[in-house]
N, C-alpha and C positions, 0 to 999 in steps of 0.2 A: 339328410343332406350331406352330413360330415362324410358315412361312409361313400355315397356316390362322388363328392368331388375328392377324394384322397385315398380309395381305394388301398387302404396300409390293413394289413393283416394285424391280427390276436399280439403275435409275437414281435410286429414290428411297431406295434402303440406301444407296448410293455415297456420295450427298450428306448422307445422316443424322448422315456424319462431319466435316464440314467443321464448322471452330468458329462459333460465334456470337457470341462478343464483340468481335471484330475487326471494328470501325467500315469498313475498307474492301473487306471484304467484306459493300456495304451491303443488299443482297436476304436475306442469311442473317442477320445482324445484324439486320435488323425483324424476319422474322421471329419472333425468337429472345425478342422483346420483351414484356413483360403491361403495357398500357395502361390504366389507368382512365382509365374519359369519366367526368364528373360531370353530369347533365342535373335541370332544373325542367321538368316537367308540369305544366303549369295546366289545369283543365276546370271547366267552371263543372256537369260533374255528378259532380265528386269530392264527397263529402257532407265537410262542416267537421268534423266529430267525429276524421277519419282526417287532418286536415290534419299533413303534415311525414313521413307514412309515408315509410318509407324501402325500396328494391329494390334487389338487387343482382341481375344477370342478369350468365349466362356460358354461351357454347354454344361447339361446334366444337373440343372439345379434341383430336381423334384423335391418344388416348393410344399411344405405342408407340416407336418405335426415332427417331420425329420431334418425339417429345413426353415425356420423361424424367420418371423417377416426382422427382424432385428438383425440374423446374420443378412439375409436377403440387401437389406439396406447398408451395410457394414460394406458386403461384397462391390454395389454401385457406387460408394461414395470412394474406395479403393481404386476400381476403374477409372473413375473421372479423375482421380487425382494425376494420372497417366499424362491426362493430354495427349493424349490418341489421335492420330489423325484418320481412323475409320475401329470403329467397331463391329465384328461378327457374333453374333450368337445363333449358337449350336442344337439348339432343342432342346425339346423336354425340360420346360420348364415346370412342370406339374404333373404330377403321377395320369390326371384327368387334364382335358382344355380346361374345366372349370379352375381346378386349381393352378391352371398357369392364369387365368385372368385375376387369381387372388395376389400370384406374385406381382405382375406388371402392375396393380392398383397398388402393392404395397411399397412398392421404389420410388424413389426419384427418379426425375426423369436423365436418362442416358447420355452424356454429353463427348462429341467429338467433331474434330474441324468439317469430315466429309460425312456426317451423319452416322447412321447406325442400320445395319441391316441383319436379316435373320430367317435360319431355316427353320423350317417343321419338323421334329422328331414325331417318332411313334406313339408316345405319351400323348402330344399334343392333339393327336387324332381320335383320342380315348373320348367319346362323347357323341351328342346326337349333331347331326347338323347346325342346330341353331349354338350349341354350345363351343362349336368349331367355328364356327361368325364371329361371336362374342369375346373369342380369344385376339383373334386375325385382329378386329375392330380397337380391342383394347390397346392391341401393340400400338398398331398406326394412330391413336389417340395420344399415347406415350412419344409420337416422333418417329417411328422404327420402321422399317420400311421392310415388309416381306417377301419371302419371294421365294415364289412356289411354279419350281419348271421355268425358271425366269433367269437372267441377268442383270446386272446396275453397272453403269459404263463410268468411269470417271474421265476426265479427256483432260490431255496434254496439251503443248504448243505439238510434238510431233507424234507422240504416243498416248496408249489410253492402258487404264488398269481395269479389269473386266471382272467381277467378282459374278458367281452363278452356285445358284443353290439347285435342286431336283427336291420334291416331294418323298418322303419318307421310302425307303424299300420296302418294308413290315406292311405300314399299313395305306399308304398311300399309294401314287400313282407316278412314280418316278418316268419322268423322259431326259433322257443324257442325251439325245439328238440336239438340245442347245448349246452345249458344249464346242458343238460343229458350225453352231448359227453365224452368218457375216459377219465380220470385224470392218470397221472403219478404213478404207482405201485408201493407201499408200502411208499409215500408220502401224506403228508396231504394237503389239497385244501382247500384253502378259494378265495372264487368265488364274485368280485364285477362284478354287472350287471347295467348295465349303457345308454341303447336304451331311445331315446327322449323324448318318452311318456309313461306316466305310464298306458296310456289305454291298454295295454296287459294284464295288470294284472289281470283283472277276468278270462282270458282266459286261464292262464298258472296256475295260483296256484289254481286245480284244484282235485288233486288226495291225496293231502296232503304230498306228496314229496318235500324234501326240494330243491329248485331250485337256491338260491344262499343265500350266505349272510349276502349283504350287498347290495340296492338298491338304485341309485340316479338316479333322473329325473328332465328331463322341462317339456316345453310344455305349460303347463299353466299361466307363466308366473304370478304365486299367483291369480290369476284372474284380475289381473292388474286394474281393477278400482272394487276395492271391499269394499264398506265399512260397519261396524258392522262385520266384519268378513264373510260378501256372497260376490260375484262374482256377477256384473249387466247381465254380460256375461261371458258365459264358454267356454273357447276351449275345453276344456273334455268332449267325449259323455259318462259321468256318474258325470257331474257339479260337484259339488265343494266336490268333494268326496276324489279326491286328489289335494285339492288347493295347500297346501304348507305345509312347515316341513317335520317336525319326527314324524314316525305313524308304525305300527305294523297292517301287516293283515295276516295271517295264519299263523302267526309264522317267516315271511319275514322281519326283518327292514326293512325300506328303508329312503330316504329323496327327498324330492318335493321340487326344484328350485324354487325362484321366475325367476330365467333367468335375466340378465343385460339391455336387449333392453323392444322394445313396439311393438305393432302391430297396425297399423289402425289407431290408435293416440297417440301424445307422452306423455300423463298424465296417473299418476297412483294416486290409492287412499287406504288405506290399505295395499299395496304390494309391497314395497320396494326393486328397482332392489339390485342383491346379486349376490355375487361369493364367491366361498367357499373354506376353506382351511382344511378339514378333515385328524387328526393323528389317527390311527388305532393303539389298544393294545389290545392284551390280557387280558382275566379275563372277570368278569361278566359284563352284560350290564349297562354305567354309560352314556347314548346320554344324551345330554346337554340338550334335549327339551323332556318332557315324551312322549312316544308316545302312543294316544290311539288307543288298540286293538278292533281287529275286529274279 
């Protein structure tokens, strides 16, 4: 049962036990790490009535023999400390669905003013049908509110904040046509988009239509043993194109996770696991990190 819900390989159980807080063993030590970024989003189409909203995004936990229900819990009780006024998460919470219903049983539960919402990663689809139910069920047990090919609307006195996740690229069934879906008449719409992985993106920002904006992603995990700034290996089929940060491509913000967890093995190099606390304002764009345009 162990290897079906954690799918860790020979050589990533070995190292699962190697400690983490010994500083010279420095790849397992980052690892081993929960980082908060703090970032300002400026857009001059965040509407003023939401000015100061506050996010907290966290993706790439693969809960399991490399991810301990203790940091797991360390990670939530850190979040909540925030007081958040929404939180997103990003996927992959478990190498299997099975092991993501081990992390959501093993947390507290998620606390923030406008709820808690979350995409599906690739991981999370690692499983039979009933095991993909049992995950979905558990979140929504926990309070979380999924949303797959969907939107959640939040409404203003004059505007709304429109948060939309898509089904997985890998392994699911992504539709970016809701991205397009009606907004609320005669209110202004600022649209965070927030799906796993940022590999949709050559796919969608295609016609030069503005599609959301404000974009965060995982997946890649920074490329988790990256050092000089490459990826040894890419989860991305377009490599380190979207490794990590704040980047600008058609006119899209967005932001690339490192994600909190590891895959495969528990050492990182260059890529420092992060969770993130984004305030959103109004006015011109002032992101903490330049982003270079594409």
């Amino acid at each position: 049962m162990a290897k079906k819900r954690y799918r860790i390989n020979a050589l990533g159980k070995l190292l699962a036990k190697v400690p983490r807080n010994k500083k010279w063993l420095w790849p397992f030590y980052l690892a081993g790490q929960l980082n908060l970024v703090e970032d300002t989003f400026s857009s001059p189409a965040m509407p003023e009535e939401w000015d100061g909203f506050r996010i907290v995004y966290f993706s790439d936990v693969h809960f399991g023999p490399m991810f301990s229900a203790q940091r797991a819990r360390d990670l939530i009780m850190k979040i909540n400390a925030l007081n958040a006024d929404l939180v997103l998460l990003g996927g992959d919470y478990g190498e299997t669905a099975l092991a993501g219903v081990d992390f959501f049983e093993a947390i507290p539960p998620i606390h923030a003013k406008h709820g808690v919402l979350a995409a599906i990663g690739n991981h999370d689809l690692h499983g039979s049908q009933k095991d993909n139910k049992k995950l979905k069920e558990t979140m929504r047990h926990k309070g979380i509110m999924v949303l797959e090919n969907d939107c959640h609307i939040l409404r203003g006195k004059d505007s709304v904040l429109r948060f939309c996740a898509t089904d997985d690229i890998r392994s699911g069934k992504p539709d970016a046509d809701i991205l397009n879906g009606p907004t609320p008449e005669g209110q202004t719409t600022f649209t965070v988009y927030f799906p796993h992985s940022p590999d949709i993106l050559p796919g969608i920002l295609t016609n030069g239509q503005k599609k959301f904006d404000l974009g965060i992603f995982g997946h890649t995990h920074g490329g988790q043993i990256a050092p000089f700034g490459h990826s040894l290996h890419s989860s991305s089929r377009w490599g380190d194109r979207y490794r990590t940060g704040w980047m600008i491509e058609r006119g899209h913000e967005m932001l690339i996770s490192n994600g909190v967890g590891t895959s495969l093995i528990p050492v990182r190099i260059g890529a420092p696991p992060q969770y993130h606390l984004i305030t959103l304002r109004p006015g011109e764009p002032i992101s903490a990190a330049a982003p270079a345009a594409r």
